[in-house]
N, C-alpha and C positions, 0 to 999 in steps of 0.2 A: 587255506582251506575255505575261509570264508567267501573270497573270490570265485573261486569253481564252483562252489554249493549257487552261487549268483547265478554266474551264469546260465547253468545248469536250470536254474529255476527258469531265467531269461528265454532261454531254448525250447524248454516244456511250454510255454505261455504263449511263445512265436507259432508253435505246431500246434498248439490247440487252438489260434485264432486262424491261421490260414487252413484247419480242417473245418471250421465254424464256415468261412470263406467259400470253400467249396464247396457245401451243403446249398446254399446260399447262389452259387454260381448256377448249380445245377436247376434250381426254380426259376432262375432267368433264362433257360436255356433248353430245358426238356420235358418230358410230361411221360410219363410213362401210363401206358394203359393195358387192365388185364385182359385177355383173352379167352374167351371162356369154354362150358363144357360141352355147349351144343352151339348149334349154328345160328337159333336166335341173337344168342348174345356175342357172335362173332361178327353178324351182320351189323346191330346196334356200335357195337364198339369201335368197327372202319369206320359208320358215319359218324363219330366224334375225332377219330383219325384226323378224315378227310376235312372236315369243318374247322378243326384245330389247324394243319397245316398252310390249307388255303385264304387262312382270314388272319393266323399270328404269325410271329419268329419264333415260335416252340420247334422245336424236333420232336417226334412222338415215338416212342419207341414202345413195342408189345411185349407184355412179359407173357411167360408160359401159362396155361389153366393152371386152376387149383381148386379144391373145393369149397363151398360155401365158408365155410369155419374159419379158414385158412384162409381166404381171401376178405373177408374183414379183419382179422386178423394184421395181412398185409397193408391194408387200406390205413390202420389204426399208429403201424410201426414205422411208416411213411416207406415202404418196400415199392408199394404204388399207389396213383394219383389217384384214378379212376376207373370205376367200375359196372356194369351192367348190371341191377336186380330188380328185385320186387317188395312193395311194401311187408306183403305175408312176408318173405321170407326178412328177412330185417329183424322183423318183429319176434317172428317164433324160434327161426334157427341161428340167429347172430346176438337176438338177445334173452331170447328165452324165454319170451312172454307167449299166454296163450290169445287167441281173440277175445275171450270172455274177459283178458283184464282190463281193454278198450274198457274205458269207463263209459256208462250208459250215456246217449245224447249227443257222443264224440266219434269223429270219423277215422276208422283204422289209420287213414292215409297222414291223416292232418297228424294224429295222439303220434303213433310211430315215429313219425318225422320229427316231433318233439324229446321225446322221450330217450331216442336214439343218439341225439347231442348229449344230452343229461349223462347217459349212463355209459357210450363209449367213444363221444366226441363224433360219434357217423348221424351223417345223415340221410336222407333221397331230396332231389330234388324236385322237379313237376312231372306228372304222369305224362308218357308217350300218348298215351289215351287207348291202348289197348288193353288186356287182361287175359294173362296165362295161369292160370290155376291150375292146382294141381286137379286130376281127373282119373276114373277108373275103366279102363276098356274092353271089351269083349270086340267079335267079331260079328258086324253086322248078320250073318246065316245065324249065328246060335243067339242073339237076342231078339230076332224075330222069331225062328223055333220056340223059343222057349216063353216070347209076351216080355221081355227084362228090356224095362226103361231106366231103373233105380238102382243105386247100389244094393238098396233092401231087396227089391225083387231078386237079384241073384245071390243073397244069402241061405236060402236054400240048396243053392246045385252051389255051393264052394266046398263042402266035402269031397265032392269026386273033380274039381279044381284044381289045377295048379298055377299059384300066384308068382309072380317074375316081374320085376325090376332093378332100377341101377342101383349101385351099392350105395348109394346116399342116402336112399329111401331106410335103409336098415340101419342106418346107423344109430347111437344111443342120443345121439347129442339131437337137440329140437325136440322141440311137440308136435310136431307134423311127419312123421314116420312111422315105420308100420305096425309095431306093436302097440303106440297109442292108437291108430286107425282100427284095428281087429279089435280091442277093447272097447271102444267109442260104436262099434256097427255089431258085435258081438259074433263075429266071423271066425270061424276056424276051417284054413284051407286042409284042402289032402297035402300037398304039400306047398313050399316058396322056394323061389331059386335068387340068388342075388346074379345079375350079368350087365355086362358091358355094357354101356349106355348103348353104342352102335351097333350092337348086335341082338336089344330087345323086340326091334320089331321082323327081322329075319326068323325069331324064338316063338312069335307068335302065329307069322307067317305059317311056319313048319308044321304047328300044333306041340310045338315042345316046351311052351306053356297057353294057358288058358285064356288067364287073365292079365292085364298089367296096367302100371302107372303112368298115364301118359300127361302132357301138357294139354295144354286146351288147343294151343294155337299149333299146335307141331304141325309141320305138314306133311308127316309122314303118316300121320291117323288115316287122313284120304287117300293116302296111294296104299293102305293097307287093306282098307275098306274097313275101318273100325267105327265102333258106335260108341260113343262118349255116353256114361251115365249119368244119370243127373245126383249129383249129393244132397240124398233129401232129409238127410241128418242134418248135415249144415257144419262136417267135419274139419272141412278146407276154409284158413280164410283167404280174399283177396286177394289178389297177388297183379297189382297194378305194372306195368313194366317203368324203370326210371334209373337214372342214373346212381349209385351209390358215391358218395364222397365223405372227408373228412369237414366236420362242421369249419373247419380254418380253410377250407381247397380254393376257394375264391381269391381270399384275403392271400394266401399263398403266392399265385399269380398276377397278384394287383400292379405291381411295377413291366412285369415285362409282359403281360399279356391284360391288359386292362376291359377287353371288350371277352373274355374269354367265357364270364356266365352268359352274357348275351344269345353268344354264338350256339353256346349250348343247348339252353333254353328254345332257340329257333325250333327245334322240335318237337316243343309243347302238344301237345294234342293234334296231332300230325298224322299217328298210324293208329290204323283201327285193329281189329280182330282180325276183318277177312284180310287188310294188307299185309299184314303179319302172316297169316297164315300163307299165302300166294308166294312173300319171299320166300320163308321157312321150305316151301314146296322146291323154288327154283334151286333149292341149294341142294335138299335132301334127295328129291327125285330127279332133278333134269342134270346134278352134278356142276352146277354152276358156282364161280368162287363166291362168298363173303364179298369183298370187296366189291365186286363189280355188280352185283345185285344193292349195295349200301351207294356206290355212285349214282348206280342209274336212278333208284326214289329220289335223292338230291338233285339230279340235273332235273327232274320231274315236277320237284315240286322248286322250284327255281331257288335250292341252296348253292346248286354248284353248276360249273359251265363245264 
């Protein structure tokens, strides 16, 4: 009896080392990167693709979208390596702090990035150097009708209003969503519709909503003709663009991909607003892949041949 209970033990400790093995294999050998809900971060996420494949021996493979929550989450349970976000978002909706708890004197970007190791092992890395904030949009004819530069300026006409964005915007989880927003600006629309990320700006197109949530950088604001407000409350914070990782993601790859932050890094302060906005455009309006708009900036700015 004593024999078999051995062995037995012997066999359990053989399969838990070479499952250990595997895990382990798999860091010398693959990189998995998330995919995300718009095309910003579809384009962002080929070029760490393409900069990973052509500069290591990684294999990169894309996992499917997810939403914010859920994809730190992923980040966190090692499901995937890396990721496309933003300081704001980090801050507010992965860990639930609001701007005001930036201690005074302390940069959103830098305090975040600390604080995010501390409390869920995530970190960002260096800003792209662009900035996608969140933003409120009407259609250029009715904020020239009407004189609305400010979100306050159209606090009066949101009674007869209808507010429309992606379901993320509604959700309970974060401080940057919309029933903190209507509390924070003291708005009450006629009505709100939650829809499809891809089908928000066809909804305003239409006139089958009013108003909506846009990005700063989308580039589908200009092929709609919308007029971005300016948040003169100062509701939205920051939202730098930058890679999301786990504070160990470097240290992870050190043996089989050792130039791997380098590479990443290369795209420090690289894309501005309007570049951003121009890809975002070739993708949303001219129908151009991800991919091949993330190659062509790198053959441009001489990452890739």
């Amino acid at each position: 009896m004593k024999t078999k209970i051995s062995i037995l033990l012997i066999l359990a400790l053989m399969v838990g080392t070479l499952a250990g093995c595997g895990g382990g294999e798999k860091k010398n050998t693959e990189i998995v990167l998330l995919e995300g809900q718009f095309s910003e971060i579809d384009i962002l996420i080929q070029m760490a693709g393409i900069l990973i494949e052509e500069n290591t021996d990684l294999k990169v493979t894309f996992h499917d979208s997810m939403n914010t929550v859920a994809a730190g989450n992923a980040l966190t349970s090692d499901e995937v390596d890396l990721y496309i976000s933003y300081d704001g978002t980090l801050l507010t909706t992965i860990l639930g702090h609001d701007p005001s708890d930036v201690p005074e004197g302390e940069d959103l970007f830098d305090w975040t990035k600390t604080i995010g190791s501390e409390e869920k092992g995530l970190t960002i890395t260096e800003k792209f150097g662009f900035e996608n904030t969140y933003a409120l949009a009407v259609s250029q004819e009715f904020a020239i009708e009407n004189n609305i530069k400010t979100i306050s300026d159209l606090k009066p006409f949101a009674k007869d209003l209808i507010f429309g964005a992606e379901h993320e915007f509604f959700d309970e989880e974060g401080t940057m969503r919309f029933n903190p927003f209507n509390e924070h600006y003291g708005i009450a629309w006629k009505d709100s519709s939650s829809i499809d990320i891809g089908l928000k700006y066809a909804a305003i197109d239409s006139g089958n909503i009013d108003v909506t949530m846009v990005y700063s950088t989308d580039g589908l604001n200009k092929k709609s003709n919308l007029l971005i407000l300016e948040d003169d409350l100062s509701f939205f914070p920051q939202y730098y663009g930058t890679f999301l990782i786990r504070d160990t993601f470097f240290e992870e790859y050190a043996d089989s991909a050792k130039n791997l932050e380098e590479i990443l890094l290369s795209l420090e302060g690289l894309i501005d607003n309007m570049t951003m906005i121009e890809m975002n455009y070739a993708v949303d309006a001219d129908g151009e892949k991800p991919y091949d708009v993330a190659k062509a900036f790198l053959v441009e700015k001489g990452l890739s041949k």
